[in-house]
N, C-alpha and C positions, 0 to 999 in steps of 0.2 A: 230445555231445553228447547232447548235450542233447536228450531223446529226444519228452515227453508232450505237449508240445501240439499239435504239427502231429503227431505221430502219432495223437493225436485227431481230428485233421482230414482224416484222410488214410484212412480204415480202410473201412465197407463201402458200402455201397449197396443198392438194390433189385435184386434177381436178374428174369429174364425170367420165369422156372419158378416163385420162390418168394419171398415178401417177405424179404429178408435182415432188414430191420430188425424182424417177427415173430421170423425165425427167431431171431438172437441174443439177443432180450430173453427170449425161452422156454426157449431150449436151453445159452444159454451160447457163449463161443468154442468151446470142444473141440466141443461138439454142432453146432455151425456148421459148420464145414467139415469133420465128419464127415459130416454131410448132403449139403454141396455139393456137396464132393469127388466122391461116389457119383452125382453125377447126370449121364448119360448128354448129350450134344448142348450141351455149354457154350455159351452164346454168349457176344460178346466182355466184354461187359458181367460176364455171371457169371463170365470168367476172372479180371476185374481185381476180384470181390468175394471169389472164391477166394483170390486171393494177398492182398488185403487181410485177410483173415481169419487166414491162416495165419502174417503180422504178426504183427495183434495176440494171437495165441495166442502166437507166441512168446516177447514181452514178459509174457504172464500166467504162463508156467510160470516164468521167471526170481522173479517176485513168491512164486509159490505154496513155490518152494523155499525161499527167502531166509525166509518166513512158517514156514514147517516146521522151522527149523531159529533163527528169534529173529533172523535178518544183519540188522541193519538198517545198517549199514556206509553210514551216513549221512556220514561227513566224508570221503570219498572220492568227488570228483565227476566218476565216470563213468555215461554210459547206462545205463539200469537198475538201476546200485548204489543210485542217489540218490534213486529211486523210493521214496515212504512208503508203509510196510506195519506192520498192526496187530501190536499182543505177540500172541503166542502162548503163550498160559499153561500148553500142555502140550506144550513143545517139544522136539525132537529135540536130543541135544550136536552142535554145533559140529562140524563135519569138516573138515578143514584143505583139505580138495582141493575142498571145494565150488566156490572161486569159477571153478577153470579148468573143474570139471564143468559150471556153470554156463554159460558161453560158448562152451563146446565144445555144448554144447546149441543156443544160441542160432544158432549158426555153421548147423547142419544146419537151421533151421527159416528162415533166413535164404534159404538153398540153397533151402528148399522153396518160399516166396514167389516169388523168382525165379522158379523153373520156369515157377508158374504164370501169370505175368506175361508171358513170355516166350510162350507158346502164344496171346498177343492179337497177331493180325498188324497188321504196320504200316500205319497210316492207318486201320486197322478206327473205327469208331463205337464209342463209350463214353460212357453215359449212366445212373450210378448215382444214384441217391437215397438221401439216409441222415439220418434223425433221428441226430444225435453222441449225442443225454442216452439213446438207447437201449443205447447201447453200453456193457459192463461187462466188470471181471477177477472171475472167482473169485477171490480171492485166496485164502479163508482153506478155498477146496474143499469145501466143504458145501453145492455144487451151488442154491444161489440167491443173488440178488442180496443184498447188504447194504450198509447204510449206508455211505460212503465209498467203495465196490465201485465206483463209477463214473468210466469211463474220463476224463471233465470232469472230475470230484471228484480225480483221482491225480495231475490233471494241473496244475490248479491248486493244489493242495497244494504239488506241484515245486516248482511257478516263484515263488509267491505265498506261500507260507506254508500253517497249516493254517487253512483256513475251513469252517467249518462252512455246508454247506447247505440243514439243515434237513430234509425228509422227501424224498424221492427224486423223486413226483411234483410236487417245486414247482421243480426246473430246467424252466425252458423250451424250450420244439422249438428245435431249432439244426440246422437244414434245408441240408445241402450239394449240391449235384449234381458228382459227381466226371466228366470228361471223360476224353477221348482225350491230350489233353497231360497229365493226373495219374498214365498209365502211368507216363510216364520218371519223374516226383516221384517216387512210387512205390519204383521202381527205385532209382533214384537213396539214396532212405534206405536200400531194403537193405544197400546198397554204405557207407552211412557208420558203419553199426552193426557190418557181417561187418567192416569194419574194425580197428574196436574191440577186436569180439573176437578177433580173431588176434593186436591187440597184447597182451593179456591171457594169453591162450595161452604168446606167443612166450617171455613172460619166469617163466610158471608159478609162481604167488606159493604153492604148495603148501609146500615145503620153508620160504620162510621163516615162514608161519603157524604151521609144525609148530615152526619155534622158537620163536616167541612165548609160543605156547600150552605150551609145556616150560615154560620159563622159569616165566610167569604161576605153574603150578602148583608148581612150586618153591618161587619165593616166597611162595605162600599156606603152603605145609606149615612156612617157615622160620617164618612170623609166628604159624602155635598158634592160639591159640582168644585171644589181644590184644586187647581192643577195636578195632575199626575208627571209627580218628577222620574227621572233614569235612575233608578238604584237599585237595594238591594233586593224588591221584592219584583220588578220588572225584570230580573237579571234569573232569582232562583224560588221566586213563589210560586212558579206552578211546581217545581222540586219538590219545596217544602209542604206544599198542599198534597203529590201525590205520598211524600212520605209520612204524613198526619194518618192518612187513608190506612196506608197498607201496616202502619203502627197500631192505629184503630183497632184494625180487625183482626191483626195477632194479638190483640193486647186484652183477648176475652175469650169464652169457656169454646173450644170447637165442638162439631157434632161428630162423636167419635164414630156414626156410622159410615163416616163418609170417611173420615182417617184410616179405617181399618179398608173401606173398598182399594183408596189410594193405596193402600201397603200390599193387598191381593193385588192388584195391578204393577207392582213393581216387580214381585216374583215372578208374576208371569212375563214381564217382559224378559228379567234374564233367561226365563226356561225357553222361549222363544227363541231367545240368543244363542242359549245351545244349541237348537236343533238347525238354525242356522249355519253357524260354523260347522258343526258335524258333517250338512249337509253339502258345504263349499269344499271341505278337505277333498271330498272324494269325487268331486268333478276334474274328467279329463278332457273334457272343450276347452277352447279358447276364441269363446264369441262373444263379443263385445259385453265384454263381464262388467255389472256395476261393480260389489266387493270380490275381487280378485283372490284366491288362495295363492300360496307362494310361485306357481308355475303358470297363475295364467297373468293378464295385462289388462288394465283398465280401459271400457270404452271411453271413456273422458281423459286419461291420458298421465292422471294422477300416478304418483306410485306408492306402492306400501312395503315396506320394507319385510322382507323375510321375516318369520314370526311374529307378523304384528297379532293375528288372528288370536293364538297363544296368550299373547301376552297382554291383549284385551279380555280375554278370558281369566286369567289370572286376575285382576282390578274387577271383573264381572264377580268375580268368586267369593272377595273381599266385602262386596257390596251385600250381596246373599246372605252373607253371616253377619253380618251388623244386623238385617233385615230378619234373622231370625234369633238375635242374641246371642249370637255364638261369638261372636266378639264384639268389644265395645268399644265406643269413642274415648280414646283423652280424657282427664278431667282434671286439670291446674292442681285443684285442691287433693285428691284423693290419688293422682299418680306417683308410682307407677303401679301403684295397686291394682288402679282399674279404673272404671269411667262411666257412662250412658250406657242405658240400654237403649237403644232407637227401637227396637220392636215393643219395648212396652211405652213408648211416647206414641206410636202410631195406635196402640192398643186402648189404651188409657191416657189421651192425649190431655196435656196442663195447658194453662194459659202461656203465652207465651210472653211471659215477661221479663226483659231486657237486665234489669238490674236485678232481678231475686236468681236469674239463671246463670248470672257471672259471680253474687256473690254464694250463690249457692244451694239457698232454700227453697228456689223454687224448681230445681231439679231433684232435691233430695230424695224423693221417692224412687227415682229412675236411677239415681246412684249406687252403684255397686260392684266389689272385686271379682276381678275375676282377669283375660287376656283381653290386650286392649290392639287394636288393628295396627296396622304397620301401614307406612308411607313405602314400602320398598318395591310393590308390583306394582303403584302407581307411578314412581318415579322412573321404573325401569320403562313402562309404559311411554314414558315424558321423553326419556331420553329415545328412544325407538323413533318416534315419530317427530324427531328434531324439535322440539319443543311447542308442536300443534296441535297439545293434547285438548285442548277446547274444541276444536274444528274437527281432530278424528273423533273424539267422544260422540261427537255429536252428530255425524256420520254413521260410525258405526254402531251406532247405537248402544 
């Protein structure tokens, strides 16, 4: 997931010692928490701007690589891949190991968040301020803001398409005050992203990129100086190229150490999530709240329906027990007996291949009776949030 809008929502604050929302419109992320970092006597507040910062940095260097090097590796829709980033008209060739250099990156800045998130002791007060329209990526590293640079602007791009917003000073304030329950949020995202990227890791698309891109240049040397006509592969061969790729690299043994970090990191996001919601129930402010509980109102203006919190918890719960095999997936063949165990695919992960997993034998080990999950807290879920369950999921984390 789906990373840019709530991680728009969720990034700094005002510091005790120093306006966050100056510093990052002057200095940039990198200058941001190079600054903060160095500052002596955190308070709780400045820890959770720290780690918020060192987020959104680490989503920027993912951007600034991808922009160095032309990835726009758009029709692959994971966290950060999906993120839009301008051409680069004097760009570096393509490296086949980028994408896991990439995550392996992301993984350590991920780590570094945490830490600092982790140094807000529990029940501490947390009371950040953060104009959002101040907040920006380098992306293209020429150390000022530019047009589309803005963390709103990449984020509705994402989800929305691209919009043009016109001149940078005409987004409006989007005023949040992040709290003591935004820790675990927080947290909680790091834990869905370090995810990601260990799945990305596990299955290391290095090797088959390097075939692709053999291949590619094979075929260019076969075809000579031919006219290059309008059709099918001008139309869907970078498709088909990133889908070779990302087939490639599910289509071999993963490094189960990395699949099991990915599965400890999922737990802990839901555990996160609890302490989250637990911790929004029993607020009685109503200050420009990111996730709202049923009695207070969104700073952004959004709304959430009575029980949504509930009933995200419900579908968080469902998720939990697959993650620990207490229920299982579906399975064509073997229902309603039973189905997948996902805990022991993250445990003892197979290859991932296409046709032995639909006709059957190459799940067979994972196969087995027992209760198989239900579609019915998600769907309640679906219907709750008028049918935006992609966008709140991916919100609420």
């Amino acid at each position: 997931m789906r990373l840019v809008f709530p991680l728009t929502l969720t990034l700094l604050a005002t510091s005790a010692l120093a306006d966050t929302n100056t510093l990052v419109a002057e200095n940039g992320l990198e200058g941001a928490v190079e600054q903060l970092g160095a500052q002596a006597d955190k308070t709780p507040s400045d820890q959770f701007a720290l780690g918020a910062l060192q987020f959104l940095r680490g989503i920027e260097k993912t951007l600034q690589v991808r922009w160095e090097y032309n990835a726009t590796i758009d029709d692959l829709d994971l966290p950060v891949l999906r993120l839009p980033v301008p051409p680069n008209p004097d760009a570096k060739p393509f490296r086949a190991d980028l994408i896991t250099g990439l995550f392996t990156e992301l993984l350590k800045d991920m780590d570094a968040s945490r830490a600092a998130l982790a140094e807000i002791p529990d029940g501490a007060d947390v009371a950040l301020d953060l104009n959002l329209a101040n907040l920006w990526f380098d992306i293209n590293m020429n150390g000022k803001r530019d047009l589309g640079e803005g963390v709103i602007e990449v984020g509705a791009n994402t989800l929305m398409g691209e919009i043009n917003f016109g001149e940078m000073d005409g987004i409006p304030p989007m005023d949040v005050r992040f709290d003591t329950a935004d820790v675990a949020w927080l947290t909680a995202y790091t834990h869905m992203v370090s995810a990601t990227g260990e799945m990305v890791v596990a299955f290391d698309p290095t090797e088959a990129i390097t075939n692709v891109m053999n291949a590619n240049a094979k075929m260019i040397e076969l075809r000579g100086d031919a006219p290059i006509e309008f059709g099918f592969d001008m139309q869907f061969g970078g498709w088909v190229d990133q889908f070779a790729m990302a087939y490639g690299a599910l289509n071999k043994q993963p490094d189960a150490t990395h699949t099991r970090a990915a599965h400890a990191h999922l737990l802990n996001m839901i555990a996160e999530n609890k302490v989250f919601w637990a911790a929004v129930a029993q607020e009685t402010d109503n200050e420009r709240e990111w996730i709202p509980n049923d009695n207070q109102t969104a700073a952004l203006g959004f709304e959430l329906a009575p029980g949504t919190g509930a009933a995200w918890q419900a579908v968080l719960a469902d998720v939990e027990a697959l993650l620990n095999g207490d229920l299982l997936i579906e399975y064509w063949r073997i229902s309603p007996a039973g189905g997948v165990n996902v805990k022991k695919l993250f445990m003892d992960p197979p290859v991932v291949d296409i046709v032995t997993w639909v006709q059957g034998s190459g799940l067979l080990p994972y196969l087995e009776r027992g209760p198989v999950i239900s579609s019915k807290n998600l769907e309640e879920f679906d219907e709750l949030t008028g049918g935006n369950i992609f966008l709140m999921s991916f919100m609420l984390n």
